[in-house]
N, C-alpha and C positions, 0 to 999 in steps of 0.2 A: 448700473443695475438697480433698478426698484427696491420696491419694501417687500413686495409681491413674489418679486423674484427670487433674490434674499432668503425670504421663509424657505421657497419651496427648496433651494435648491442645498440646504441644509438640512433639509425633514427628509427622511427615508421613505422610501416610494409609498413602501403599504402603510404609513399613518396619513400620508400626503392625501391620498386616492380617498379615506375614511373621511377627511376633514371637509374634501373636497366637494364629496356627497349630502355630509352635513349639512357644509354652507349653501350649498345650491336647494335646497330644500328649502333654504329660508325665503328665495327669490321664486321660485317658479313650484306648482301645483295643479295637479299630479303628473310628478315622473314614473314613468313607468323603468323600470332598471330590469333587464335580465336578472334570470334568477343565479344564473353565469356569474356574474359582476358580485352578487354577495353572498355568494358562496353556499346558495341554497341547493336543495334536492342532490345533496352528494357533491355538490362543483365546489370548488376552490376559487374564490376569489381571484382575479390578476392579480392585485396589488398584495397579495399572501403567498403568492407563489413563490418559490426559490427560485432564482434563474442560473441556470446551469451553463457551462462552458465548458466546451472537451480539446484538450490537446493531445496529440496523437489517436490516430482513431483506426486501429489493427486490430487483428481478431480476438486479444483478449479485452481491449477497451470495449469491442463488443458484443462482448458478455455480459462487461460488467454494466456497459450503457443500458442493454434492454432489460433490466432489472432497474432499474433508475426510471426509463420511461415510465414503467406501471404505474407509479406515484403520482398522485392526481396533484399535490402540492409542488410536482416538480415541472420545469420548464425548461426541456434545454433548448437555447437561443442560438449558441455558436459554437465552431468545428473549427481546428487547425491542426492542419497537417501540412507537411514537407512535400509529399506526395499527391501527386494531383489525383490518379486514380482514388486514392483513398480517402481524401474528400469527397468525392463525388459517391464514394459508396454510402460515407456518412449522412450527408446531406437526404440522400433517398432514402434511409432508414429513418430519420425523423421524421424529415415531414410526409413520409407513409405515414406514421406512429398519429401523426396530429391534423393531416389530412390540410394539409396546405403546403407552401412552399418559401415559407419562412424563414427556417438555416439559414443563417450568412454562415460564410467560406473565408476563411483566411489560411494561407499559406506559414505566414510566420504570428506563430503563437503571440507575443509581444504585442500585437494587432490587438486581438482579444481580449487581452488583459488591460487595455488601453479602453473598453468596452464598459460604462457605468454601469450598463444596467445587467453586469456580470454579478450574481452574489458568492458565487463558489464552482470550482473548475475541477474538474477529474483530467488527473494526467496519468500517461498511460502510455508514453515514450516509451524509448528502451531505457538500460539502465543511468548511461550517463549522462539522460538527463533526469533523472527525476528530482534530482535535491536543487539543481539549478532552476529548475523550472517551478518546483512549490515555493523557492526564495521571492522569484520573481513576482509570481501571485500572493503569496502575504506582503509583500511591500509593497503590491499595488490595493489591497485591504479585500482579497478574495481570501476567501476558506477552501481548504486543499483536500480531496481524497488523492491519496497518491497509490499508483499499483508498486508491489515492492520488487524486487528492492528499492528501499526510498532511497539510499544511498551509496555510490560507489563507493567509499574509501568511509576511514572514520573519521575524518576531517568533514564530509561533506557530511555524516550523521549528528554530529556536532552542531555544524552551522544550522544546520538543517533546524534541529530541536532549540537551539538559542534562539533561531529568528521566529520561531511560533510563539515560544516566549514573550520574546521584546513586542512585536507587532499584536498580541491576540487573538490571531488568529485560529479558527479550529481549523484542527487537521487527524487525520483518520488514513494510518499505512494500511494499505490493502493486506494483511493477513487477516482473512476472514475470518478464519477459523477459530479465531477469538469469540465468533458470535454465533457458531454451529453449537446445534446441541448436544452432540454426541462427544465433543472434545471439551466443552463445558462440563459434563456429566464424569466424563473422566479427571478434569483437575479439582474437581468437586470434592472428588472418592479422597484424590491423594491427597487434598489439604484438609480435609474432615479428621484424618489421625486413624479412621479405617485400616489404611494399609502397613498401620505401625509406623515405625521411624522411618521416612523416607530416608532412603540412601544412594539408589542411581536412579538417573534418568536417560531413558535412549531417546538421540532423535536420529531419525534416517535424514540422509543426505547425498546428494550425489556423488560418484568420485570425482573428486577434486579436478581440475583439466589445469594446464598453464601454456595458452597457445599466441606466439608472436608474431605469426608469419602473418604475409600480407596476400590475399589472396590478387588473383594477376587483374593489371588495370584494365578496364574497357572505356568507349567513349562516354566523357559525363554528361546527362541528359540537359538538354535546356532548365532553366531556375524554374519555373513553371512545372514543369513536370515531375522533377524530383531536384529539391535546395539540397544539392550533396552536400552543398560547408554548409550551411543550418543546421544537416541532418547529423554530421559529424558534430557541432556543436564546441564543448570542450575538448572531446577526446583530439587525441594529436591527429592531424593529417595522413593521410593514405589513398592511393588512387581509388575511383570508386568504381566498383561491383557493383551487377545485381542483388547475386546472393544477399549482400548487408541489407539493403534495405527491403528484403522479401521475406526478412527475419534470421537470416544466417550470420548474423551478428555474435552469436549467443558461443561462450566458449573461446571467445579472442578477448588477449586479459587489457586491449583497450577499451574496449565495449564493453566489458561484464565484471560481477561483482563478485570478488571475491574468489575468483577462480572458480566460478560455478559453483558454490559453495554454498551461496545465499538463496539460490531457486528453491531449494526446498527449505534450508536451513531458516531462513525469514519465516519460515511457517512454525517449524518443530521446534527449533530453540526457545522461538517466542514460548511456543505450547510449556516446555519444558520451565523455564523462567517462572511462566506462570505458577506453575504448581510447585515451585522452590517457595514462592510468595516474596521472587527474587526481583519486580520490577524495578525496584529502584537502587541496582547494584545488578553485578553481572560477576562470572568467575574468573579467582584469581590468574589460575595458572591454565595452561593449554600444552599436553606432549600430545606427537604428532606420534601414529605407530602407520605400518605400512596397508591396517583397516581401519582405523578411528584417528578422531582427535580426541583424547581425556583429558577433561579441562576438570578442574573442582573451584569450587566453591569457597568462601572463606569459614562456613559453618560446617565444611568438612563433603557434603554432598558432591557426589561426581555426576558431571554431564557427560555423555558417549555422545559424540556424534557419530554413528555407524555409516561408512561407505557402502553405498548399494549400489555395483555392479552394473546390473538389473534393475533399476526403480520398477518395471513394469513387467516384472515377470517372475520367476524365481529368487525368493530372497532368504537367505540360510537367517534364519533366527529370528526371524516376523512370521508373522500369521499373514498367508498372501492372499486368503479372502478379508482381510480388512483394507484393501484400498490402497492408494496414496498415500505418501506424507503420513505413515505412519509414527508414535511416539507409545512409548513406554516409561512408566513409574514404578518404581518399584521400592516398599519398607520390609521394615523387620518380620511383619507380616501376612505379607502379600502383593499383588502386583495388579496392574490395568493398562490393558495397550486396546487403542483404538487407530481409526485411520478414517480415507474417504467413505469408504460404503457404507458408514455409521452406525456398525457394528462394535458391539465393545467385548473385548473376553476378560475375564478377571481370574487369580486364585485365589485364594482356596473358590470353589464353588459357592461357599455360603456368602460371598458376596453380590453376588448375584440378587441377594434379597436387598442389600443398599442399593442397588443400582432402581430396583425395583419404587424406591422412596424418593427417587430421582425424576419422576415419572415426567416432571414438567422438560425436562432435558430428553424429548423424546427424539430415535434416531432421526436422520435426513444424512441429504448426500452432502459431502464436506465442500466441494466447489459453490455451492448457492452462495452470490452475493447478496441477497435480497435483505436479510437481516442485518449485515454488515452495515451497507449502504445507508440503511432505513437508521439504523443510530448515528452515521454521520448527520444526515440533516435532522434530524432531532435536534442534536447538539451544535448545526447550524442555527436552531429556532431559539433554543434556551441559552445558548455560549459554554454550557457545561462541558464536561472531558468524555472524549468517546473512548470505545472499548481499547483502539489501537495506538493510544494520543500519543505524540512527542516522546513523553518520557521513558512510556513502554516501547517504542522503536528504537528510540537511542540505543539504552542497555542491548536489547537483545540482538539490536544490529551490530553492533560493537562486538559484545562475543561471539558474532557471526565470523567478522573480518578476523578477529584474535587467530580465532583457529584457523582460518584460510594461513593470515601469516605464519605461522607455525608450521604448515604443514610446506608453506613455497622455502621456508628459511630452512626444513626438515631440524627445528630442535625445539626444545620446550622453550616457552617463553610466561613472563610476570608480568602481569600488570595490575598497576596503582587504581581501583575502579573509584576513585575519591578524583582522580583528576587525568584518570584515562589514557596513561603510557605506558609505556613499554617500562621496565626495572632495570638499569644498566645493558641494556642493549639499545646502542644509537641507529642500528642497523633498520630496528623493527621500528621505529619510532620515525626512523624516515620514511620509512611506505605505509605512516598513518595519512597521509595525501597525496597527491598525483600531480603533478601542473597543468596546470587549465589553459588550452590553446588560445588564442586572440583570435574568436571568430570573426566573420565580420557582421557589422551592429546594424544592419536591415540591408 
């Protein structure tokens, strides 16, 4: 290799493309350059742009994608999926977006990642993979949005945040709602000392499920049309169904996290964590009752995770015009529960007027990624820590799984949040991991 070569292929694109122009200035006069190329009249330079990579690409990756494309600084380049239909949907959603046909297509993710000119990848799997799959993109030097659950087990949340760690990588767990206004407005109020001494926190959650059965085999499609062992991954072997990969995955305790625990829990705990000012610790203890798990705190605060039923309909003890993924805080004196529709109710009424001083936390609907999204690559640009970073998923994943455990073991259980076990129970400490199948390696 040259001297020539050497430079470039050390120097990062967009100082490369800068120098490049520079130099070329000194040899030839006048270049005319689109106004494209540097970044004038509102355009984003190439060589500034992020370059984006999507793995998994189902109906909530695209969500979270066409929130992504708006960004004039973003670029996604490449799609993999398991599923051949579903690439093909991806693919026609981009290069609509960008009015060419551009999207490359890879079946096995690892392809992608294997892709230089990848800066950062949204994965958007099911659950078991998403901690394997953001491992694999920080140690190929990609930065991670991951949708959550980022982790099945808390072994995998573990590795997960060590290896963001070790490698540098930024990474951002898709609970959004860390970046919505309305749920901001509300941990605002309760860590302001407004509501007097906090002392509980609800977070709604689903009832809990723990399903083993194998749904009955059918024939598995050609590798091309749908990679059944790709798409099973880690999880252990099972004949393959439609259903699984048309999303009926969700609720079988191979596939999913935490006993269904973490769909919404990943959301509301976080929320709840948040407004403890508990990022960097999680709660001691966790009893399981036959509606909640009650976990506390080492400073004494109790988390509810409340069982609903109903998520989407009738819920005894929430306000059911606030939405979704409702959460409640409640002190000595007074309380704030919000949810999706980003509305907030509070007591006494005279707080009403702090909400009012809140004003930059104006409501929106709690599913927009756009805000979320838009601080990950920020903090693609600067290297700084996003709203939802490593350390804030760890913890809150962690006492996602605690209580799932507790509620499949049916007893209370302890744990050490200085080094994340279980307290004299070998039982529960054993299903802090899963064993990882030997898929096969392309």
């Amino acid at each position: 290799m040259d001297n020539v070569t050497d430079q470039r292929a050390a120097m990062p694109r967009r100082d490369f493309l800068g120098r490049s122009i520079a130099a070329g200035a000194a040899f030839a006069a006048p270049w005319v350059i689109p106004a494209t190329a540097l970044g004038r009249d509102g355009a984003v330079a190439p060589g500034e742009r992020i370059a984006l990579g999507v793995i998994g690409i189902g109906p909530r990756c695209t969500y979270d994608l066409k929130s992504m494309l708006a960004f004039n600084d973003i670029r996604c380049v490449a799609i993999a999926d398991v599923q051949a239909s579903r690439r093909a949907a991806g693919k026609s959603l981009v290069d609509q977006h960008y009015g060419n046909k551009d999207c490359a297509l890879h079946r096995d993710f690892r392809e992608l990642l294997a892709r230089p000119e990848v800066d950062a990848v949204l994965i958007a799997t099911g659950d078991r993979w998403h901690a394997p799959a953001s491992i694999l993109a920080a140690k190929a030097g990609k930065d991670v949005y991951s949708e959550k659950p980022c982790g099945l087990t808390i072994a995998n949340c573990q590795e997960l945040a060590d290896t963001m760690k070790r490698t540098g990588r930024v990474f951002q767990a898709g609970t959004q709602r860390r970046s919505v206004p309305n749920f901001q407005a509300a941990v605002e109020l309760a860590r302001s000392g407004k509501l007097g001494k906090l002392h509980t926190l609800h977070a709604s959650v689903y009832t809990p499920t723990l399903d083993n059965a194998w749904l009955p085999g059918e024939p598995t499609p050609a590798r091309d049309v749908v990679d059944w062992d790709l798409w099973l991954g880690p999880a252990p072997w099972r004949p393959y169904n439609k259903a699984y990969v048309s999303g009926g995955w969700r609720g079988y305790y191979d596939f999913d996290s935490g006993a269904r625990l973490l769909d919404w829990g990943a959301h509301t705990v976080d929320l709840c964590q948040w407004a403890n000012g508990a990022d960097d610790t999680l709660p001691v203890e966790y009893e399981p009752t036959p509606t909640n798990v009650t976990a506390r705190y080492a400073n004494g605060v109790k988390l509810v995770l409340d069982f609903l039923k109903t998520p989407f309909g009738d819920r005894p003890g929430w306000f059911n015009h606030l939405g979704t993924c409702p959460v409640r805080f409640v002190g000595s004196e007074g309380w704030v529960e919000t949810g999706d529709s980003g509305e907030i109710e509070v007591h006494p009424a005279s707080l009403k007027g702090e909400l009012k001083s809140l004003s930059s936390k104006a409501p929106t609907v709690g599913l927009d990624v756009s805000a979320h999204a838009r601080d990950f690559f920020d903090c693609v640009r600067s290297r700084g820590q996003t709203a939802a970073n490593p350390k804030v998923m760890r913890h809150s994943h962690i006492a996602c799984h605690a209580a799932a455990l507790a509620w499949i073991l049916k007893r209370k259980l302890t744990i050490d949040p200085a080094t994340e076990t279980f307290i004299d129970d070998d039982e529960a400490n054993g299903l802090r991991s899963r064993p990882a199948r030997d898929y096969r390696a392309g």
